[in-house]
C-alpha positions as CSV (number, residue, x, y, z in Angstrom):
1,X,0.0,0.0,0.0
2,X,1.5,3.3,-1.2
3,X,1.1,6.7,1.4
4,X,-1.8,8.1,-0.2
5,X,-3.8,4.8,0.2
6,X,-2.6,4.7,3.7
7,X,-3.9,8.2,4.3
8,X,-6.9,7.7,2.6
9,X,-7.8,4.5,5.1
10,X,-6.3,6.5,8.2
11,X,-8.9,9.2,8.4
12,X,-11.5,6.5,9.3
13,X,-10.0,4.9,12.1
14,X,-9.1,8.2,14.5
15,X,-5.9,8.6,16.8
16,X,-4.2,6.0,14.8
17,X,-0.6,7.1,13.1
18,X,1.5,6.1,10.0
19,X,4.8,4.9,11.0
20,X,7.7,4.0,8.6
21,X,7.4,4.6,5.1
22,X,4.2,3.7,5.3
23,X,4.7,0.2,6.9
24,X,2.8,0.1,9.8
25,X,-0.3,2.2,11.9
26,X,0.1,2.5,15.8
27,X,-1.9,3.7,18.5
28,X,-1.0,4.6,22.1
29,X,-3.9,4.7,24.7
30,X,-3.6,5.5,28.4
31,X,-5.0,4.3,31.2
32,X,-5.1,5.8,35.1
33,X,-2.7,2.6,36.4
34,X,-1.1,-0.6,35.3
35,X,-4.0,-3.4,36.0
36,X,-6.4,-1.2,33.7
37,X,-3.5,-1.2,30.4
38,X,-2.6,-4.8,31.1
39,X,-6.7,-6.1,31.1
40,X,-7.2,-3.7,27.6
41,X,-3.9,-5.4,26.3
42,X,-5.4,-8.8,27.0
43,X,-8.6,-7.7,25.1
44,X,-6.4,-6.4,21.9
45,X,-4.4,-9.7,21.7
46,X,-7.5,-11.8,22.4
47,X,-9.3,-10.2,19.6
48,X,-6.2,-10.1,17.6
49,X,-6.4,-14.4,17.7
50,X,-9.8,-14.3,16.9
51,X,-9.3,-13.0,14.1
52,X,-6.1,-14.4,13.1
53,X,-4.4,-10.9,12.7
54,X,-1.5,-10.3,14.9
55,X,-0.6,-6.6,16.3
56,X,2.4,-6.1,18.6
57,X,1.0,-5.0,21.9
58,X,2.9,-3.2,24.3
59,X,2.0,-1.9,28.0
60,X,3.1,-0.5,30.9
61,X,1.8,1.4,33.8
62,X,-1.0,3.5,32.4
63,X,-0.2,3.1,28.7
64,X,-1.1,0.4,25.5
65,X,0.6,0.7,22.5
66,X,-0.9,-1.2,19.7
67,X,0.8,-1.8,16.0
68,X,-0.7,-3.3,12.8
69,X,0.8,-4.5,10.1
70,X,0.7,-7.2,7.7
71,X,3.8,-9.2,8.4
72,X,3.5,-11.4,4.7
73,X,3.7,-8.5,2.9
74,X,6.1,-5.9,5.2
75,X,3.9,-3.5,4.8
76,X,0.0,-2.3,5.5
77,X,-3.4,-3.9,4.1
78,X,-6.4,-2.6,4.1
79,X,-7.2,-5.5,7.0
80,X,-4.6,-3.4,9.1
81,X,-6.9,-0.4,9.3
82,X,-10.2,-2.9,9.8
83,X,-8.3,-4.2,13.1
84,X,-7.3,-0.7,14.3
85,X,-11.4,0.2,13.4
86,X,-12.6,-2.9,16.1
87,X,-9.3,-2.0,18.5
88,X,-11.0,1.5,18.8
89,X,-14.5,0.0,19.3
90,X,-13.0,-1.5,22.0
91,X,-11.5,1.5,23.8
92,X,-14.3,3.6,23.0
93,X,-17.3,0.7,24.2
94,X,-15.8,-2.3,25.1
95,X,-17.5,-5.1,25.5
96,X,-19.7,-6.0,28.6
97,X,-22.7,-8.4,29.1
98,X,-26.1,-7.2,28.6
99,X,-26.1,-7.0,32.4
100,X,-23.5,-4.8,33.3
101,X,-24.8,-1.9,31.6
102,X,-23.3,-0.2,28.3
103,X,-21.2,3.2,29.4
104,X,-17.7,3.0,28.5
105,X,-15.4,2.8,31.3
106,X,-13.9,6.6,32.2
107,X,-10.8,5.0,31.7
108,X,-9.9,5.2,28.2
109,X,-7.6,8.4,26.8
110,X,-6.1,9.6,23.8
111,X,-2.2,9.8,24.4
């Protein structure tokens, strides 16, 4: 994928970045303490083996750092900006049964 594809995909999925030449997109996403990044880390690399699309994932205390890219090719698919679309779903309404309610937790920020 050439940069002007990449930028053209990159406006839909919001606080993502192009890194490299383009060869990747990352996202870094803060949390108030460590338990709360490890827990959405878990989510990211659960969802990324459901889907069978592998993002490095890196956390910390307070922060997830999360990088597509599509490892057969070296370079970014158009998959890679579907995956960084359901990784913000999940920071912006993740997932909770019906019971639980539906308000996203106030712990999500943009870095």
């Amino acid at each position: 994928m050439d940069r002007a594809m990449a930028d053209f995909y990159l406006v839909q999925v919001p606080g993502w970045t192009l890194k490299g030449d383009p060869d990747r997109i990352e996202r870094d996403f803060r949390f108030p303490d460590f338990v709360q990044a490890q827990a959405f880390a878990m989510q990211v690399g659960n969802l990324c083996e459901a889907e069978g699309h592998h993002a490095e994932i890196r956390h910390g205390w307070g922060h997830c750092s999360v990088a597509f890219w599509t490892h057969k090719i070296n370079g970014l698919h158009e998959n890679d900006f579907v995956m960084a679309a359901k990784v913000n779903g999940m920071a912006d309404a993740p997932y909770a049964p019906a019971s639980v309610g539906t308000e996203p937790p106030p712990y999500v920020q943009e870095a």
